[in-house]
C-alpha positions in Angstrom: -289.2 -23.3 130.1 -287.6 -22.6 133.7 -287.8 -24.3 136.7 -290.2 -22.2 138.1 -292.7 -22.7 135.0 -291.8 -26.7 135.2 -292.7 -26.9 138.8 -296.1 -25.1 138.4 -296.8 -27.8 135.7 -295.5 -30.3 138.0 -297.7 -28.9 141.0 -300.9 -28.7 139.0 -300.5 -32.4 137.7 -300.2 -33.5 141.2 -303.1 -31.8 142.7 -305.0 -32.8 139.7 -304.0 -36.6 140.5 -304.5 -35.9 144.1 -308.3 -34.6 143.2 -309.0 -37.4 140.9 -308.1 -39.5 144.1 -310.5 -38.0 147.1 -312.7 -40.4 147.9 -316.2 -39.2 148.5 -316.2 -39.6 151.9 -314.3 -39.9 154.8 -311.4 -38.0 153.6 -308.3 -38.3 154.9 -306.8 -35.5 157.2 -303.3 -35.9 155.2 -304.8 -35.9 151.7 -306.6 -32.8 152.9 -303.3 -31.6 154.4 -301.1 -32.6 151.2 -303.7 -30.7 148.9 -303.9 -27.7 151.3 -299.8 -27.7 150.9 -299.6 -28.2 147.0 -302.3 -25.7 146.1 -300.4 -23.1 148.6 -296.9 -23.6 146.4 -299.0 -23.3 143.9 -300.5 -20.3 144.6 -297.0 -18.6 145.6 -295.0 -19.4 142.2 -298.0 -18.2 140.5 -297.9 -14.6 142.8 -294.1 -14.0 141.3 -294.9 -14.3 138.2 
């Protein structure tokens, strides 16, 4: 596994966590922001492969 591969894995398990920990409501703007972030990494390792 490279590093690319083990930082998807390690992106995915943090957006996962961060999911798991939205509250219902009144969301916070930087949990919103920090998801937003993660899922954009994300989304860019993924496009090179």
């Amino acid at each position: 596994m490279n590093e690319r591969e083990k930082r998807i894995m390690e992106l995915e398990e943090q957006i996962a966590d961060l999911k798991k920990r939205l509250p219902a409501h009144s969301v916070k703007p930087a949990m919103i922001s920090r998801l937003e972030e993660l899922e954009e990494e994300l989304e860019r390792l993924k496009d090179k492969e």
